[in-house]
N, CA, C and O atoms as a MOPAC input file, in Angstrom:
PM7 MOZYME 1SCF
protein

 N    -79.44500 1    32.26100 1    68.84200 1
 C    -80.65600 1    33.04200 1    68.71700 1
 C    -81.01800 1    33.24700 1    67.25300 1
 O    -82.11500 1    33.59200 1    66.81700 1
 N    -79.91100 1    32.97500 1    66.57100 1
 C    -80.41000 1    33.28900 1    65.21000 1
 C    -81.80200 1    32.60100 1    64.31700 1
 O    -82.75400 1    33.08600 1    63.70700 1
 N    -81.37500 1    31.37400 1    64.59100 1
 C    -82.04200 1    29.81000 1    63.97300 1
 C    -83.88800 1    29.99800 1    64.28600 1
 O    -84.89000 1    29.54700 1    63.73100 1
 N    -83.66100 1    30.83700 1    65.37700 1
 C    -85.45100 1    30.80100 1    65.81900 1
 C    -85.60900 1    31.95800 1    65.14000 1
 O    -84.97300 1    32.80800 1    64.51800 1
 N    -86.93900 1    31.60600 1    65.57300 1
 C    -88.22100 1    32.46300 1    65.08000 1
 C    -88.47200 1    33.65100 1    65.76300 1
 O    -88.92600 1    33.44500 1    66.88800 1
 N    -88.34500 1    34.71500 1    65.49600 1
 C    -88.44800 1    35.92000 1    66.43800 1
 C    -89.75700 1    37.18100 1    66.37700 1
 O    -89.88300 1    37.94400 1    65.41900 1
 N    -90.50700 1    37.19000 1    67.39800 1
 C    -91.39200 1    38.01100 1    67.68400 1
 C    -91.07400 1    39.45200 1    68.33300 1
 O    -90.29500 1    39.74900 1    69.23800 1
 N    -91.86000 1    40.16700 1    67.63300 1
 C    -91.40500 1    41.60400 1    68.74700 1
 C    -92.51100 1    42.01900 1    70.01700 1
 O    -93.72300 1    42.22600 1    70.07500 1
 N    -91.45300 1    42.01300 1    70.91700 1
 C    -91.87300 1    42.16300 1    72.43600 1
 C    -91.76900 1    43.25800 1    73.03100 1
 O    -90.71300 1    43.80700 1    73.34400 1
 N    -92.82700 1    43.63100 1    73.21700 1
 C    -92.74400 1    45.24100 1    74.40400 1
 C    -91.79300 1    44.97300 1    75.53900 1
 O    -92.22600 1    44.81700 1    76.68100 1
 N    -90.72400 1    44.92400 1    75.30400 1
 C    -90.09900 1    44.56300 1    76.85900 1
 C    -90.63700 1    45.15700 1    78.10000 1
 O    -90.73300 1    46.36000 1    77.85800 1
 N    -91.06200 1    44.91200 1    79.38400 1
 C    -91.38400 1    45.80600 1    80.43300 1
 C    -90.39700 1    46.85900 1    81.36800 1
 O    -89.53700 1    46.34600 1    82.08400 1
 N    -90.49200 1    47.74500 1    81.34600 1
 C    -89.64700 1    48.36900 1    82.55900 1
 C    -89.93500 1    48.04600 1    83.87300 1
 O    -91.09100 1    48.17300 1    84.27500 1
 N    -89.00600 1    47.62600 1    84.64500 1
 C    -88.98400 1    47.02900 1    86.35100 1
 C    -88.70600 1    48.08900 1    86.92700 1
 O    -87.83000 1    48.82600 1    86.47500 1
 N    -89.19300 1    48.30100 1    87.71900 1
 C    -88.59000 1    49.75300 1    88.54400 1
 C    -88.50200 1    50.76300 1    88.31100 1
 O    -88.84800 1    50.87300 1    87.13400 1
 N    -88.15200 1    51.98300 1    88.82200 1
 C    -88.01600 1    53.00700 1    87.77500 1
 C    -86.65500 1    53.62700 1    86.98200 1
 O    -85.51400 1    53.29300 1    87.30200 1
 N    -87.00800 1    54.73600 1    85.72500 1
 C    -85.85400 1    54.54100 1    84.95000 1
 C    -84.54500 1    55.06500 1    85.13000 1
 O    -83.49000 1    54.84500 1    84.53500 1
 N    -84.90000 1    55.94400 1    86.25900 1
 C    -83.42200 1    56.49800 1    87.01500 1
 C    -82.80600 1    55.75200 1    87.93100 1
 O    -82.07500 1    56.14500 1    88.84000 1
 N    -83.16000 1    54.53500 1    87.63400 1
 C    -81.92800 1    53.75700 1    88.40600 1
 C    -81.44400 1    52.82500 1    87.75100 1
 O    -81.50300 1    53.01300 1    86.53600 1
 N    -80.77600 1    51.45800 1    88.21600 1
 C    -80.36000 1    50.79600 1    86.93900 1
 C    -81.39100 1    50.02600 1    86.82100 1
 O    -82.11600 1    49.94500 1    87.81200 1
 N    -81.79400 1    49.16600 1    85.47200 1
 C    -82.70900 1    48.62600 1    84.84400 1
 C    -81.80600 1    47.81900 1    83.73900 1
 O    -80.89800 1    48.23700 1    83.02000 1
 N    -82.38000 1    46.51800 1    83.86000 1
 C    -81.87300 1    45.89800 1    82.31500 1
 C    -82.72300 1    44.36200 1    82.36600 1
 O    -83.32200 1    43.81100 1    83.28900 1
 N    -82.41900 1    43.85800 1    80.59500 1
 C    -83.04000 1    42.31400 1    80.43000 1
 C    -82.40000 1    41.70500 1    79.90200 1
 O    -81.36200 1    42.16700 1    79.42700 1
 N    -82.78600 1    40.25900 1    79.74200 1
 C    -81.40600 1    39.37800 1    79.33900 1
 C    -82.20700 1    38.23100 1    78.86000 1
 O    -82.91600 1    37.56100 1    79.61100 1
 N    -82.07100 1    38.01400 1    77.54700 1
 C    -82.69000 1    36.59600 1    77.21800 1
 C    -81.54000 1    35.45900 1    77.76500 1
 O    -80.37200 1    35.25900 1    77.43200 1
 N    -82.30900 1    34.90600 1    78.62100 1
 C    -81.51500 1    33.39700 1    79.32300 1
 C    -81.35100 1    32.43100 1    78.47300 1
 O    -82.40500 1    32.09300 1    77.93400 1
 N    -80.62600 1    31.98300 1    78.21900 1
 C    -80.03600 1    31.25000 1    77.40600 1
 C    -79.24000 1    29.79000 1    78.17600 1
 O    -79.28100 1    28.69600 1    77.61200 1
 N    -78.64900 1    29.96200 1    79.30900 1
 C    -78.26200 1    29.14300 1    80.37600 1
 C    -78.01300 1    29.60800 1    81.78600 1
 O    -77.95300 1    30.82400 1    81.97200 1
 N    -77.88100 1    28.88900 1    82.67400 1
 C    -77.63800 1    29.41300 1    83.86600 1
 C    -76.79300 1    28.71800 1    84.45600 1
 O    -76.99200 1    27.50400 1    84.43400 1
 N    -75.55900 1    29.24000 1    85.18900 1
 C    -74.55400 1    28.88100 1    85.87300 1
 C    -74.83700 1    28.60000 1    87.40900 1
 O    -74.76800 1    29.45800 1    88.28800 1
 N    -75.16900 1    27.24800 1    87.59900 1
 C    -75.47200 1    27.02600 1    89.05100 1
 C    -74.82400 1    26.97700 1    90.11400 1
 O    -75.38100 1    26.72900 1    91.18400 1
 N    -72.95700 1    27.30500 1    89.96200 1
 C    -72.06600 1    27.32400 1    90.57800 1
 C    -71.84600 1    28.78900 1    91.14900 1
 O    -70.94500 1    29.23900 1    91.85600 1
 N    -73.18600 1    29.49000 1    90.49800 1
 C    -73.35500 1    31.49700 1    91.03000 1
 C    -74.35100 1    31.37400 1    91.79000 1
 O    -75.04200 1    30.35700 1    91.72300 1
 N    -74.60900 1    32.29300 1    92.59300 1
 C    -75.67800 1    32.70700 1    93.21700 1
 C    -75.97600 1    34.24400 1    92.72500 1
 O    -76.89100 1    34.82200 1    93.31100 1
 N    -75.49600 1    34.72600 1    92.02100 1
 C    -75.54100 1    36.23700 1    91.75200 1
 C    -76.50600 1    36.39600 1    90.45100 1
 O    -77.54100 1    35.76800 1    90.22900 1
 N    -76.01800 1    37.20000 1    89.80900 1
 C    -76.93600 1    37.88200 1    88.67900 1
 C    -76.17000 1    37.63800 1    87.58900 1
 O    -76.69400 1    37.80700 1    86.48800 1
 N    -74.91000 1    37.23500 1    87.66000 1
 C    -73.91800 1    36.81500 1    86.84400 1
 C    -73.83500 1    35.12500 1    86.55200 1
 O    -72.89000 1    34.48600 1    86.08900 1
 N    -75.21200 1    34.63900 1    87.00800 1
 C    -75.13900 1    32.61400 1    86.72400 1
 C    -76.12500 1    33.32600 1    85.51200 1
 O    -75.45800 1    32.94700 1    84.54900 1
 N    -76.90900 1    33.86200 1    85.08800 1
 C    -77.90100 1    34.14400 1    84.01800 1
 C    -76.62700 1    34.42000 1    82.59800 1
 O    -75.69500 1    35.22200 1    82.65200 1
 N    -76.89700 1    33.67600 1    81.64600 1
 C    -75.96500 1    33.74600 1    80.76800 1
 C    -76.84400 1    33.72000 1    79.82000 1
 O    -77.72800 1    32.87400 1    79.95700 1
 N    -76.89800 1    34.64900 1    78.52500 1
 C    -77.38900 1    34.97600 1    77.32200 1
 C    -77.03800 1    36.65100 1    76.89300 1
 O    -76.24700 1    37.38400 1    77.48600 1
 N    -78.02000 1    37.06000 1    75.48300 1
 C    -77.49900 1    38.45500 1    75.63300 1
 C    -78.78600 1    39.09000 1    76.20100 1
 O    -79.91700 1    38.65500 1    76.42000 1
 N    -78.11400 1    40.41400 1    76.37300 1
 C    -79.00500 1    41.96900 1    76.89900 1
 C    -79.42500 1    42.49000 1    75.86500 1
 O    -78.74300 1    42.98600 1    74.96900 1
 N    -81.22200 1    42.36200 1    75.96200 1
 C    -81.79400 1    43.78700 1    75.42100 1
 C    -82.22100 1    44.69000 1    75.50200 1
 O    -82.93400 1    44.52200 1    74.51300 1
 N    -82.55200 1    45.90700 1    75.91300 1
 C    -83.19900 1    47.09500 1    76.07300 1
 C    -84.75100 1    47.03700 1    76.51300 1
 O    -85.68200 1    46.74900 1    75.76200 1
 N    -84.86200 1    47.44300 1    78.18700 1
 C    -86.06600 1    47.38400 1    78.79500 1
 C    -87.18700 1    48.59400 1    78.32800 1
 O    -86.61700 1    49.67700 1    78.19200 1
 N    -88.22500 1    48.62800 1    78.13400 1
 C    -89.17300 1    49.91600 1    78.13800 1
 C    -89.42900 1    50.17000 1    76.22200 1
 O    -89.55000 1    51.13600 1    75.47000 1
 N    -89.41200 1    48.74100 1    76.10300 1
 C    -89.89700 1    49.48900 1    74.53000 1
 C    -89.88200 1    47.70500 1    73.87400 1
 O    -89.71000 1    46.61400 1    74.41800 1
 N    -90.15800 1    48.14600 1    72.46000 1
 C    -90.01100 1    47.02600 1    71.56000 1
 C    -88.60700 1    46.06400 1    71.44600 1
 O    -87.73800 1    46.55100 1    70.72300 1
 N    -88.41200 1    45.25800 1    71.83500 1
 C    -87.66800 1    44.31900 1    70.81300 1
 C    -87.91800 1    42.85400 1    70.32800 1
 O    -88.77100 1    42.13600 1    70.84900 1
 N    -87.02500 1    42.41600 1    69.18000 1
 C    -86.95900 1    41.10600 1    68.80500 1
 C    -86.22400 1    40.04600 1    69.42200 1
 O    -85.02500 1    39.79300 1    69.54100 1
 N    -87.42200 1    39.43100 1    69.82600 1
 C    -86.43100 1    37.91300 1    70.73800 1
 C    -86.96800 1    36.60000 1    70.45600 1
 O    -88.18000 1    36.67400 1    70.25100 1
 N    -86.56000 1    35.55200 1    70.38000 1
 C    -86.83300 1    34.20500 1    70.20500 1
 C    -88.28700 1    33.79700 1    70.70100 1
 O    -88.87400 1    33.98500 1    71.76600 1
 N    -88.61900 1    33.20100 1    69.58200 1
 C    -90.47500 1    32.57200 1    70.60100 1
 C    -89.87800 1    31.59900 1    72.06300 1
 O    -88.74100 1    31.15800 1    72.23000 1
 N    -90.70700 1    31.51100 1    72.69900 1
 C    -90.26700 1    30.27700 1    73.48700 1
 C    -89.07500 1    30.94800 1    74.21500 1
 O    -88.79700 1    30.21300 1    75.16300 1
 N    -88.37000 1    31.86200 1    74.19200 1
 C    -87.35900 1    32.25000 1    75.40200 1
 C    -87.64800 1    32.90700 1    76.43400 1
 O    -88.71400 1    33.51500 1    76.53100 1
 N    -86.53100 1    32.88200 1    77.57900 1
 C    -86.87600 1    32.87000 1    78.98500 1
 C    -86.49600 1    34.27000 1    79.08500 1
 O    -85.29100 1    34.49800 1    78.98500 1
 N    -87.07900 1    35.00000 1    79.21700 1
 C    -86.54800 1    36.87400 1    79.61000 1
 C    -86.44300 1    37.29400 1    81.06100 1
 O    -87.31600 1    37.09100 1    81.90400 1
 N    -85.37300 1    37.85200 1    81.25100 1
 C    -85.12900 1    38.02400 1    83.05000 1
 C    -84.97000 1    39.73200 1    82.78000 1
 O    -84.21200 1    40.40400 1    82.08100 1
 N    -85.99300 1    40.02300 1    83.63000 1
 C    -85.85600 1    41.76800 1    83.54700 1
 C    -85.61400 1    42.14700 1    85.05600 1
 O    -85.99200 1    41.34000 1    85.90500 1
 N    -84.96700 1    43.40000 1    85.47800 1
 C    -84.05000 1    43.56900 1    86.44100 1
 C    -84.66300 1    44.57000 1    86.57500 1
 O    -85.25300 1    44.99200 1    85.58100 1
 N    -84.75800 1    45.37200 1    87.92900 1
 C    -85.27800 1    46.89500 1    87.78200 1
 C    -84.74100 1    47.45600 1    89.41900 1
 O    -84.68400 1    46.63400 1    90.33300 1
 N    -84.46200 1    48.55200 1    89.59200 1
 C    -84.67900 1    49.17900 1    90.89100 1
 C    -85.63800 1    50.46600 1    91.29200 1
 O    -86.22800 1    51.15100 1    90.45600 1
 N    -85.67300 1    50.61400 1    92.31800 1
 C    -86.49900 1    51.31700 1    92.83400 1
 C    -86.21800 1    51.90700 1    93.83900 1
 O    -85.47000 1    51.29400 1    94.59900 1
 N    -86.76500 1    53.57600 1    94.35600 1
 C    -86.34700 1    54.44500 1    95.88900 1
 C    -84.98400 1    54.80000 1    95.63800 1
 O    -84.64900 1    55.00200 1    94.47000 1
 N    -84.24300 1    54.89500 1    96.46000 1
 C    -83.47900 1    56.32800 1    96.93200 1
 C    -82.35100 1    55.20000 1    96.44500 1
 O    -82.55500 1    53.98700 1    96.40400 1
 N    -80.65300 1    56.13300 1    95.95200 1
 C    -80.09200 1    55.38800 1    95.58600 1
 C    -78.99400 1    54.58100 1    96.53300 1
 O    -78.28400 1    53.60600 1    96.28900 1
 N    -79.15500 1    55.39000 1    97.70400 1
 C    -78.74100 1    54.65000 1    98.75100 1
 C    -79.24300 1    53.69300 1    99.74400 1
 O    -78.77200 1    53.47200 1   100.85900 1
 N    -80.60300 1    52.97700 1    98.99900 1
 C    -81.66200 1    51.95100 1    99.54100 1
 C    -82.47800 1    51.79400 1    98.61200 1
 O    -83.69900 1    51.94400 1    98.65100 1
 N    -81.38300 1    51.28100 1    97.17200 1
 C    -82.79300 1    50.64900 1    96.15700 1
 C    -83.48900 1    49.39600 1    96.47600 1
 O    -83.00100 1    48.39600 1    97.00300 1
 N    -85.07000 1    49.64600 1    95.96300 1
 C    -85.83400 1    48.58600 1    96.51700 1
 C    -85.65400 1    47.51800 1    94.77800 1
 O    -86.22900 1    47.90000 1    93.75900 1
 N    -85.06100 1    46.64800 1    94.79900 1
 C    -84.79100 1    45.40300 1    93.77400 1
 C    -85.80700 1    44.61600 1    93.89500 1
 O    -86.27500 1    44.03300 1    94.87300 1
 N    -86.28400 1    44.67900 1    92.15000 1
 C    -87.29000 1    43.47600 1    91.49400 1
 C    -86.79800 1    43.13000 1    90.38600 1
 O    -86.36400 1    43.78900 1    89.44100 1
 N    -86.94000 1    41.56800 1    90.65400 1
 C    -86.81100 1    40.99800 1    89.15100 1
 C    -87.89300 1    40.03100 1    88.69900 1
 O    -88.49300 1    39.30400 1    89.49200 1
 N    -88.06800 1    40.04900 1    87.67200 1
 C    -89.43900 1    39.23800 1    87.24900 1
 C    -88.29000 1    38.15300 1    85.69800 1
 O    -87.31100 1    38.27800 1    84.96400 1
 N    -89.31600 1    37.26200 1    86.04200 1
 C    -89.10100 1    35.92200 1    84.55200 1
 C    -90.14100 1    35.97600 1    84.00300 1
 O    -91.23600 1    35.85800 1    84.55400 1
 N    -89.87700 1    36.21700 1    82.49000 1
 C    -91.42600 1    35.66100 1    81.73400 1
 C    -90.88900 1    34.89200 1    80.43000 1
 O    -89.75500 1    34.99000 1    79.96000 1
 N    -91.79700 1    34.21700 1    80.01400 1
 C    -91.54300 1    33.26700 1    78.85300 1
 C    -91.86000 1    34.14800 1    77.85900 1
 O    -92.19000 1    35.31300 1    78.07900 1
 N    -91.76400 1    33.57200 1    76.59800 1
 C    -92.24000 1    34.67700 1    75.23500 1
 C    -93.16700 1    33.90100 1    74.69300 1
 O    -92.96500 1    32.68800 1    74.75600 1
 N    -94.27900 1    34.34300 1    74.09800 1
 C    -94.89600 1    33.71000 1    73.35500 1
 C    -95.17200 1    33.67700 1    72.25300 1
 O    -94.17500 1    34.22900 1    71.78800 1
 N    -95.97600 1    33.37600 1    71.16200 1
 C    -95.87900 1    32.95000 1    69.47500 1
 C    -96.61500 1    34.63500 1    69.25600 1
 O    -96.38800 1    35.44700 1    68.36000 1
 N    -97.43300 1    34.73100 1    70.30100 1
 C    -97.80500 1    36.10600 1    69.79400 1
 C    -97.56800 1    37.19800 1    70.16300 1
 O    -98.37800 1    38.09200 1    69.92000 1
 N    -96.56600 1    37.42000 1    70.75500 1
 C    -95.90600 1    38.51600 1    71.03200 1
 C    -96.15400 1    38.78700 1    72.26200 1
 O    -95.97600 1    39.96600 1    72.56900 1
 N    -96.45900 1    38.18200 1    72.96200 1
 C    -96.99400 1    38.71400 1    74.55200 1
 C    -96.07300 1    37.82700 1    75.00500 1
 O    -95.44600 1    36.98100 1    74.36700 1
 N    -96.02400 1    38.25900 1    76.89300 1
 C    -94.92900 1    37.48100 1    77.93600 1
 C    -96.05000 1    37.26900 1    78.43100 1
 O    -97.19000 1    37.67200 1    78.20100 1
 N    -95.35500 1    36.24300 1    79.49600 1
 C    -96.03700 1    35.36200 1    80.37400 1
 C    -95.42700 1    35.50200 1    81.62800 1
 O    -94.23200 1    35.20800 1    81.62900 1
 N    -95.94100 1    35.89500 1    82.78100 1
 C    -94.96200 1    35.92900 1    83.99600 1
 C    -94.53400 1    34.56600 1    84.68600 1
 O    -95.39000 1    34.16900 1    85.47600 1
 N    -93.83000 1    34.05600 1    84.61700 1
 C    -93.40200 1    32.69500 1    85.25200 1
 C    -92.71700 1    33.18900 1    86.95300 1
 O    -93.22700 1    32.65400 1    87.93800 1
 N    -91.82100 1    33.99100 1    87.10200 1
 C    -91.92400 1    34.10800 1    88.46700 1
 C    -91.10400 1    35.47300 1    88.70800 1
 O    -90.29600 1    36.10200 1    88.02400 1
 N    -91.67900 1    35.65300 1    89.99900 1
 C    -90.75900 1    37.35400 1    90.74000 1
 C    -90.23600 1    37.42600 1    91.59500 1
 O    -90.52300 1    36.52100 1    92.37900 1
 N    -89.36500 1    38.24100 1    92.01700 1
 C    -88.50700 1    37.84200 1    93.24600 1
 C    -88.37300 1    39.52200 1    93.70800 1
 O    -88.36900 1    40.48600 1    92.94200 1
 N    -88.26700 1    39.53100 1    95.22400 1
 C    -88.15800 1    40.91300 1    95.96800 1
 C    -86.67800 1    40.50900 1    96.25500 1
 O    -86.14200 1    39.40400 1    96.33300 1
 N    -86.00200 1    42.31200 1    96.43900 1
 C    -84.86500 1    42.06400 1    97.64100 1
 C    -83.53400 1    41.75600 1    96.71100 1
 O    -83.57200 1    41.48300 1    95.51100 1
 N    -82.25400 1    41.87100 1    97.59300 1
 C    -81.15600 1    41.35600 1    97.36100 1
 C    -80.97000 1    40.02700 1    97.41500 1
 O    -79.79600 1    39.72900 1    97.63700 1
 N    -81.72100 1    39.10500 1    97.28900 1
 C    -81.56200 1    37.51700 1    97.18600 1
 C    -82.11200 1    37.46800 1    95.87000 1
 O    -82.30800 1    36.28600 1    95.58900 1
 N    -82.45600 1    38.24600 1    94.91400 1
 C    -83.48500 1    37.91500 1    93.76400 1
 C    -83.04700 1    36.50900 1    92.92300 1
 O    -83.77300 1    35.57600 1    92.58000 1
 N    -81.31500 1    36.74000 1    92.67700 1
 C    -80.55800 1    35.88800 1    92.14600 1
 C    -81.26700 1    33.93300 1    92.02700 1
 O    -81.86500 1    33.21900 1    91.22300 1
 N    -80.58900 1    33.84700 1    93.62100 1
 C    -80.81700 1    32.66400 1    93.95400 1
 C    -82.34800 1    32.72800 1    93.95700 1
 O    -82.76400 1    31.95600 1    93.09400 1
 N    -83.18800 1    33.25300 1    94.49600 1
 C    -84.50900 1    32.89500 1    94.15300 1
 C    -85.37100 1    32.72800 1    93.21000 1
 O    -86.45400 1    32.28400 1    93.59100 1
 N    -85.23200 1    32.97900 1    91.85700 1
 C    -85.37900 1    33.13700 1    90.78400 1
 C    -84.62300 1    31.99200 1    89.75100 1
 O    -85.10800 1    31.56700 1    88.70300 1
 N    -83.44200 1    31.65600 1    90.27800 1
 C    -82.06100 1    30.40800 1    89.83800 1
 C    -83.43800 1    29.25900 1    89.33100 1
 O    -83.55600 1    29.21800 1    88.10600 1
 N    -84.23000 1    28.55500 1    89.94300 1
 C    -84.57600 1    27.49300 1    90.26800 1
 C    -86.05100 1    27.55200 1    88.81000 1
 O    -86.23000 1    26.88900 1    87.78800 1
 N    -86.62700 1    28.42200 1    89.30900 1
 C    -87.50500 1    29.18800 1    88.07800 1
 C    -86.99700 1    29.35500 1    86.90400 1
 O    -87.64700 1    29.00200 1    85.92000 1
 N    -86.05200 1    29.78400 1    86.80400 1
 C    -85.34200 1    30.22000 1    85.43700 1
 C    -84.91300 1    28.70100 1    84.43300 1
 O    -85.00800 1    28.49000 1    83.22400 1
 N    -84.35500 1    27.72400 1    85.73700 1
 C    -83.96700 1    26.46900 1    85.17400 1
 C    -85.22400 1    25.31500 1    84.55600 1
 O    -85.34600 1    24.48200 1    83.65800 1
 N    -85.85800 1    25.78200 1    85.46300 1
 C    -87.07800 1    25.17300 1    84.93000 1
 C    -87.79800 1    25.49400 1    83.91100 1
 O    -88.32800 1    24.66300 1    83.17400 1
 N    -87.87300 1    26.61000 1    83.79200 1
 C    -88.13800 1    27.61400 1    82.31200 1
 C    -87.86700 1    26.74800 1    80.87500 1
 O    -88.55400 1    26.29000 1    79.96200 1
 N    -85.84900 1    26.83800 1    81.40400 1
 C    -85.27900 1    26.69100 1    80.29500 1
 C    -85.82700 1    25.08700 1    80.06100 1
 O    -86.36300 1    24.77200 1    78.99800 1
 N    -85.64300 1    24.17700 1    81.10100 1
 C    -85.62100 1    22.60300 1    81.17700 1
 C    -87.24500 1    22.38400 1    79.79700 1
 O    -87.35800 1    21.45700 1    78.99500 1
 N    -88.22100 1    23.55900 1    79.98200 1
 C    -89.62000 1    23.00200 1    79.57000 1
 C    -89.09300 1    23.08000 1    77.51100 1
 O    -88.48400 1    23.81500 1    76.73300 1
 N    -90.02500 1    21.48200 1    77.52700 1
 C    -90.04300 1    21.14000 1    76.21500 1
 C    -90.52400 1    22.52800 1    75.49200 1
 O    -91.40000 1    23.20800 1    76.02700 1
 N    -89.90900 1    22.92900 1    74.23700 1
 C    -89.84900 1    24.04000 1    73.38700 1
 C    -91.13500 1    23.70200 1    72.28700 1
 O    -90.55500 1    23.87100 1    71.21400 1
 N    -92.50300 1    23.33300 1    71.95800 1
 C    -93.10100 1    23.00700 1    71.22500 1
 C    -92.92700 1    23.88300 1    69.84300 1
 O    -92.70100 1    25.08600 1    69.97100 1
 N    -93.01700 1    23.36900 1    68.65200 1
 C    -93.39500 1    24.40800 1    67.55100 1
 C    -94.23400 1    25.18900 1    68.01300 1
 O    -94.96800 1    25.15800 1    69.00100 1
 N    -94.01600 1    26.07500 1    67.00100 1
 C    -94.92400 1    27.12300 1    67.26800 1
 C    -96.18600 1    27.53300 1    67.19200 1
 O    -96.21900 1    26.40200 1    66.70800 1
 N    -97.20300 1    27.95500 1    67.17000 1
 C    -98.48900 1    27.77200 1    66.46900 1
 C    -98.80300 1    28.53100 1    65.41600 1
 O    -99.42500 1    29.54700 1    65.72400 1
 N    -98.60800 1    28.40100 1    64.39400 1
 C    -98.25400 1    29.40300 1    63.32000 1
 C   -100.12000 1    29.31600 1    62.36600 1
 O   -100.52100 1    29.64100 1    61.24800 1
 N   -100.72100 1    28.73300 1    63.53800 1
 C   -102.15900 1    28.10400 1    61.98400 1
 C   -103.38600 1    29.61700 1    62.38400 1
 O   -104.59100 1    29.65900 1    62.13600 1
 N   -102.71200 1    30.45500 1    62.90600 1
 C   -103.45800 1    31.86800 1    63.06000 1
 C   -103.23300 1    32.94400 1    61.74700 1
 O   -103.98100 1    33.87700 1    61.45700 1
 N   -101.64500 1    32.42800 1    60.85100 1
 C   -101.20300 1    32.72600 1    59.69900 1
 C   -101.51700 1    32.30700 1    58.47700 1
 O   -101.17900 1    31.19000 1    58.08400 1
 N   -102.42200 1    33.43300 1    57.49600 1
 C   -102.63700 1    32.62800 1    55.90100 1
 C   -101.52200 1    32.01300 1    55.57700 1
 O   -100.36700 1    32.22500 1    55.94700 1
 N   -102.17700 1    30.84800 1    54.49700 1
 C   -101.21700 1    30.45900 1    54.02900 1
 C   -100.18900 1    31.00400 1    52.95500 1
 O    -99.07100 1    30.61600 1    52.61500 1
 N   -101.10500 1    32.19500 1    52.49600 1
 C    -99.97200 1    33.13500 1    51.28500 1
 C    -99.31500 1    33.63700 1    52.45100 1
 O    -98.58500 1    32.66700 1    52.65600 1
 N    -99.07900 1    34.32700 1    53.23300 1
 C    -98.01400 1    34.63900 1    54.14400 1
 C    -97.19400 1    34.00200 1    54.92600 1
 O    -96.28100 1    34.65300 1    55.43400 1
 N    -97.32400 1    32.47000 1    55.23500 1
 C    -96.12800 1    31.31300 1    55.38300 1
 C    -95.85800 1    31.61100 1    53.92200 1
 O    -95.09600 1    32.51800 1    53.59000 1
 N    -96.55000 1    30.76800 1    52.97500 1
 C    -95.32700 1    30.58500 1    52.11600 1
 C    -94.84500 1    31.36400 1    51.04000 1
 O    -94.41300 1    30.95400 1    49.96300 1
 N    -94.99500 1    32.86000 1    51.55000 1
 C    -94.53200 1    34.11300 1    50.91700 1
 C    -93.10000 1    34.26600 1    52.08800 1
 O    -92.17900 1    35.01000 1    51.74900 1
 N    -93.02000 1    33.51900 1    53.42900 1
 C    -91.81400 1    33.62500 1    54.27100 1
 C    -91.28100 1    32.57300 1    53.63300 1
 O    -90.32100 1    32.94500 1    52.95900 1
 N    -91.38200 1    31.99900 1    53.59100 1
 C    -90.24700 1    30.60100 1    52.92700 1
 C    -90.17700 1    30.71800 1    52.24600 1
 O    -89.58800 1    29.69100 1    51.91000 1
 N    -90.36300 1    31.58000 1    50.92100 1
 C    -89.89100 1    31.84800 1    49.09200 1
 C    -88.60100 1    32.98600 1    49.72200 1
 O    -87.59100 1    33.14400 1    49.03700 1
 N    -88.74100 1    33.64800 1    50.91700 1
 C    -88.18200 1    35.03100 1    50.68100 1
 C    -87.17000 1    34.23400 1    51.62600 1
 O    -86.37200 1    35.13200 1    51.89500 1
 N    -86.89100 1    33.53200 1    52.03600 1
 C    -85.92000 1    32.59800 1    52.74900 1
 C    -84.97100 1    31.43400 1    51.51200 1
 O    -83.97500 1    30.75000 1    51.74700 1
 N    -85.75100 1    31.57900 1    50.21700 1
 C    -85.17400 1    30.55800 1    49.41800 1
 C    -85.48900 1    29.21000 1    49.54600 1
 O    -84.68900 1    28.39500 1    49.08600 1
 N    -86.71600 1    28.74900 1    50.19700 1
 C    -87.47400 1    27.51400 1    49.88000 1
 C    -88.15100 1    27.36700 1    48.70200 1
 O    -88.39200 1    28.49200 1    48.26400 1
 N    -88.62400 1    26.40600 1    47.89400 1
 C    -89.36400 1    26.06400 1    46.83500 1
 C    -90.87700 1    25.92600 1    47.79100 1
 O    -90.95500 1    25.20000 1    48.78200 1
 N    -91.89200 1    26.67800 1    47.32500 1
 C    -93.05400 1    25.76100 1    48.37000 1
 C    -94.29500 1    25.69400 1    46.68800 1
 O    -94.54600 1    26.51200 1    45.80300 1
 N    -94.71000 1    24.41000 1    46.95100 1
 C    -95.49700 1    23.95800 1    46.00100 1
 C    -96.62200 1    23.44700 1    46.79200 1
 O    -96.37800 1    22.53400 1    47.58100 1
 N    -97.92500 1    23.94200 1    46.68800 1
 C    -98.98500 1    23.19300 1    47.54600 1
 C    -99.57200 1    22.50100 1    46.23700 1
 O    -99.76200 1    22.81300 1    45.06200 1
 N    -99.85900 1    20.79200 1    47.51800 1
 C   -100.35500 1    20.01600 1    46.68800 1
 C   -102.11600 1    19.79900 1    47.33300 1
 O   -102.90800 1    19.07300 1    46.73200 1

């Protein structure tokens, strides 16, 4: 996660906050699980800002109702160059896992394009690459 480029993302809250809730930038998925445990990357904090990779796959988890009949949602969204998600897919219920597995892989499988960075002056690219230790000389 380091190597990329990172935007800050309103993460969404799934469900509500008195029950459990969490997100996970996907990073790979273990197809030998059917659970919530084939999603492999790290956890960040639902219901507010954070920094995550352009182009990564975010799996947010949420519950809902009484705690002896939570109603389970999970949603996938992609990240984008400008700070917004994209919903790629949702799943109801205690199957969310496996239903979501197939979505998530496909997510990850899609070609990663650069980014679109030409919405940025050019004194502010190459005021990021001096402060990174590049030489930038426009010719």
């Amino acid at each position: 996660m380091e190597d990329r480029v990172l935007v800050a993302v309103d993460i969404p809250l799934v469900g509500d906050e008195r029950h459990k809730n969490w997100a996970k930038v996907v990073e790979s998925v273990d197809t030998a699980k059917a659970s919530g445990w084939a999603f492999e990357g790290p956890f960040v904090a639902t219901g507010g800002i954070q920094d995550v990779p352009i182009g990564s796959v975010l799996l947010v988890y949420g519950e809902r109702g009484s705690r002896a009949n939570p109603q389970i949602t999970a949603c996938v969204y992609s990240v984008n160059a400008d700070s917004t998600i994209s919903l790629e897919a949702e799943a109801k219920g205690k199957a969310w896992a496996r239903t979501l597995r197939d979505s998530i892989e496909r997510c990850l499988g899609m070609e990663s394009a650069l980014p679109d960075l030409s919405y940025l002056s050019d004194e502010l690219l190459a005021g990021e690459l001096r402060a990174r230790g590049w030489k930038v000389d426009r010719k």
